[in-house]
C-alpha positions, 0 to 999 in steps of 0.5 A: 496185764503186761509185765512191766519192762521198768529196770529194777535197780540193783542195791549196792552192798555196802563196803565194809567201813574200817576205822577212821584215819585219825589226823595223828596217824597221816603225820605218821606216814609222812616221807622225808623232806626235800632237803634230806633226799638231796642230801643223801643223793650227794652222798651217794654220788660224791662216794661214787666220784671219790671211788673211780677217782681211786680206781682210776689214779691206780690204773695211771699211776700203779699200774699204768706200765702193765696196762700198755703192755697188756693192751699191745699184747691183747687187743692189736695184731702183733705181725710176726717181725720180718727178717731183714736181707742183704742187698743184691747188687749187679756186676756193675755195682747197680743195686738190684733188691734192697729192704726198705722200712715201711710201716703198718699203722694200728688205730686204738680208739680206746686211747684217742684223747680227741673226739672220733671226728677230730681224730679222722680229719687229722689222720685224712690229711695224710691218708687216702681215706675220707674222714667219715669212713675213718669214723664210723670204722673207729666207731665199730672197733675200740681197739687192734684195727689195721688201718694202712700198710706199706707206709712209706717212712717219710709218711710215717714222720707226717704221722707221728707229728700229728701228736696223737694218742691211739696210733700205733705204727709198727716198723718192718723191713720189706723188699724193693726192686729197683729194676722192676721186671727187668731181673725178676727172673734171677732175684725172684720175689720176697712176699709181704709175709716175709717169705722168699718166692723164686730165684736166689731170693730162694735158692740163697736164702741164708747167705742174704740174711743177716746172721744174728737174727733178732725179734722186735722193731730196733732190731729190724731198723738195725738189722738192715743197715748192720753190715756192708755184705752185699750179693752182687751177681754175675749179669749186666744191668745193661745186657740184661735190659737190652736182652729183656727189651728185644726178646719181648718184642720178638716174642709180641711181633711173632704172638709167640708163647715165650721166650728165652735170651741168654749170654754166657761169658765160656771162660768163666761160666758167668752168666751175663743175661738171662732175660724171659719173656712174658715176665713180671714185676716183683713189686707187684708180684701179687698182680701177675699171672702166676705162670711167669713165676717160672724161669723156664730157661732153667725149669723146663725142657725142650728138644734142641732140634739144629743146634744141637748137631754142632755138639754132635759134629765134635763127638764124632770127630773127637772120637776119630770116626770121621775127619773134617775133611771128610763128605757126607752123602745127602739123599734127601730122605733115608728110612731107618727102620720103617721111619722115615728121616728127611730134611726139611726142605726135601719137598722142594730141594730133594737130595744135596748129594756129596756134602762136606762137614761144613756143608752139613752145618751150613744147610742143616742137613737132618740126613747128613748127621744121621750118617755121620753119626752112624759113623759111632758106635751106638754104645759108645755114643750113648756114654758120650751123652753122659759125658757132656751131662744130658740127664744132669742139671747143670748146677745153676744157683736158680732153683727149680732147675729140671734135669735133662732126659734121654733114653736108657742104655738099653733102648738107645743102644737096641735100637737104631732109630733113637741113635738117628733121631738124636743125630739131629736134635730129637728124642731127648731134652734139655734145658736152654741153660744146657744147650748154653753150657755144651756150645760154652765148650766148643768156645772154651777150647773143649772145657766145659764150665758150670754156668752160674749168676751169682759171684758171691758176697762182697764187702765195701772194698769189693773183696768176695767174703763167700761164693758158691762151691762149683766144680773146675772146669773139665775138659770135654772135647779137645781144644783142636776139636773144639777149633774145628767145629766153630769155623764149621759154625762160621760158615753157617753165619757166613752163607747159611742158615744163620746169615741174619746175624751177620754182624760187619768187622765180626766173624760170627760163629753159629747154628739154627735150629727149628723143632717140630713140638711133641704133643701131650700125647708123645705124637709131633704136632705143628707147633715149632720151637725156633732158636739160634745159637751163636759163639763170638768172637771166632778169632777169640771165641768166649761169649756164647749168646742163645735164643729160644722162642717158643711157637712163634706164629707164622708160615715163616716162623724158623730159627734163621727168621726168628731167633737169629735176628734176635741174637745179632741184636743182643750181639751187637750190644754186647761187642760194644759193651764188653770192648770186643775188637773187630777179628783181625785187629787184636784179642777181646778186651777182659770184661770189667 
């Protein structure tokens, strides 16, 4: 038989059965009433209420004081309060830098008594900020977030009308220029921390800050009103703006490098302009090319080339080796050494031949100075050098102001071809305030003066309460001398190279001067630095007036084409503003 295939059922064991429940034990288990539980829930929430209630009149009225200072002290960015600057002011009185309150604004969400979105449409109405932006950055952050600076105090007071708690608006005075780039090279730039960058921002430092220096925000909105002391400098608004409008044009019209234009007043040593080009704007320093920071007419250092061969025409005829009247033999082209020295039109004029000392200035002979001096001894042209202070700064307040650099004594004096290079303005250097300084002593009557931009302090009644300490003038070469070299210069301007800054009723006195540019390697390239510098009026001489454009472009990029254009500009500005007669007529007027 087959086997069966019928499941077997599988017998369950009995659970093993306790006591019966009784009804009596269920009533022992039972849970409370409703109206118990809710009772006791109350209870608990009303003692909670009652706590924080307790906790928060403490907090507000015990120590609710402490509590404000903590938070500004913990949860905000405490700025480190600027210190507050006198005012720079020009020669005419036109204000040039001044500190003006602004404000920077800290939001503490944690404090806002309206809701995030009511709070972030009140601040867009008078921020440049959306009010979904503002709430979602009040909704990251409760506290200590830097909402806006350099706010304006006009839109400080639109703020502070808003009534709103969490607002925090922290005063500090900043610097302003009112002339934008047009005196940035002389005052410099004041950062936004606070900190003096370039020009007698820097280099005066302590005199434009408030003597009684205090921390905290009355004393900042004090401090900015709290005397009448002001530095006023020695430059012309008008010049100065004038001087800065034509040398940027000159140097776009010819791609140039840069520029320098400079007027010096050579009684006093007051600089009237100082105008660089490319420049910037100290209000928005932060968005310049930081190699416009630099005052090169004061930091760097050029070869003089031309104009630096009147200084020489007046060693040698203060030292007696040579009269006025004297000649000079002009080949063309002589070797000193085995180095050749020629002028530079020698390829196509050769030889001049017999030329006069005038005729040596007026055609900027290379060859005739190289004789002239040859006239002097190496030795003691070399102490001549020292005497006009190449190798020194001249003291000029702007900082950064590199010293002039010339050979030894031993390698001057030992060698014959040093002596002849500097005859014609090569082989040492100097700055373009120099060269202003040395051609300030043939306008001066032989004194040399210390070229300077500031005047000092001033109170209201425009009493000088501080200026700087400079040397008296000095007498360099004699007044006869000094006499002697600028009729030479007026020929240069008359019938020379320096006829384009003729000027009709002045008798302008002056020199060209284009420098072949040394390569890094000491080697000279084909890069030229062209210049003019010019003394006016002859009759009455005072204003010494210098251009410098570096590597201006062009097969006709010379001192006379370049520069000297740029010089009868600023000089036909300058008669005018500044009163000077026609020659023949009277004497200058003083300048205001």
């Amino acid at each position: 038989m087959a086997a069966s295939t019928r499941p077997r059922s599988r017998r369950r064991k009995p659970l093993p059965q306790g006591p019966r429940s009784t009804p009596e034990k269920i009533q022992e288990f039972r849970l409370p009433s409703p109206r118990l539980r809710l009772v006791s829930v109350w209870l608990v929430l009303l003692l909670g209420m009652l706590g924080l209630a307790g906790r928060l009149a403490y907090l507000q009225l015990v120590i609710a004081d402490d509590l404000k200072v903590m938070a500004k002290e913990q949860q905000a960015t405490q700025p480190t309060p600027r210190t507050a600057r006198r005012q720079i002011i020009d020669r005419q009185g036109n204000v040039v830098a001044l500190d003006q309150v602004v404000y920077t604004l800290y939001v503490h969400p944690i404090f806002f008594q309206k809701s995030i979105p009511v709070i972030a449409e009140a601040l867009s109405t008078v921020l440049d900020h959306e009010p979904q932006a503002l709430e979602k950055l009040f909704a990251e952050q409760e506290s200590g977030i830097k909402l806006d600076e350099e706010i304006s105090e006009e839109t400080a007071k639109r703020l502070q009308a808003l009534g709103l708690d969490g607002l925090d608006l922290r005063p500090s005075p900043q610097r302003k220029y009112p002339q934008g780039e047009v005196f940035s090279q002389v005052t410099g730039y004041v950062d936004l921390a606070g900190v003096p960058q370039e020009g007698i921002e820097l280099s005066l430092e302590r005199q434009l800050e408030y003597d009684d220096v205090k921390s905290g925000e009355a004393a900042l909105l004090q401090q900015v009103t709290r005397d009448d002391l002001q530095m006023q400098l020695t430059i012309d608004n008008r010049l100065q703006r004038i001087a800065q409008e034509n040398l940027a044009a000159t140097v776009a019209e010819y791609n140039a490098k840069r520029g320098a234009l400079i007027v010096m007043d050579s009684h006093t040593g007051e600089i009237l302009a100082l105008a660089v080009a490319p420049t910037y704007n100290p209000n928005q320093y932060y968005d310049a090319n930081i190699a416009y920071f630099k005052n090169w007419a004061v930091s760097d250092l050029y070869e003089p080339g031309s104009t630096f061969k009147p200084i020489n025409v007046a060693i040698a005829l203060d030292n007696g080796n040579i009269g006025p009247n004297d000649t000079i033999y002009d080949e063309g082209q002589i070797f000193v050494g085995p180095w050749p020295i020629q002028n530079v039109d020698f390829s196509t004029s050769g030889g001049r031949g017999t030329l006069s000392l005038t005729d040596v200035l007026r055609y900027s002979s290379n060859v005739g100075m190289v004789h002239v001096m040859e006239s002097v001894d190496r030795a003691i042209y070399y102490d001549w050098l020292g005497k006009l202070g190449l190798g020194n700064a001249t003291g000029i307040e702007l900082p950064g102001e590199a010293s002039g650099q010339i050979k030894s004594r031993e390698q001057f004096v030992g060698s014959a071809v040093e002596a002849a290079t500097t005859a014609f303005g090569q082989g040492f250097s100097l700055t373009p305030i120099q060269l202003v300084q040395l051609h300030g002593t043939l306008a001066n009557e032989g004194k040399m003066v210390t070229p300077h931009v500031v005047r000092g302090l001033t109170n209201a009644e425009d009493e000088l309460t501080w200026t700087p300490e400079r040397p008296e003038p000095r007498q360099v070469f004699s007044a006869e001398t000094a006499r002697q070299v600028l009729n030479m210069m007026k020929e240069v301007v008359e019938d020379g190279t320096g006829s384009a800054a003729k000027i009709n009723g002045y008798q302008i006195a002056g020199k060209t001067g284009t420098a072949q540019k040394a390569t890094e390697y000491g080697a000279y390239g084909n890069q030229r630095i062209t210049s003019f510098v010019s003394i006016a009026p002859v009759s009455d001489p005072r204003y010494v007036v210098l251009a410098v454009v570096d590597e201006p472009q062009g097969a006709n990029a010379y001192g006379g084409t370049v520069a000297a254009p740029l010089v009868k500009k600023m000089l036909e500005s300058l008669v005018v503003l500044e009163g000077v007669v026609p020659d023949g007529t009277g004497p200058s007027k003083p300048s205001p």
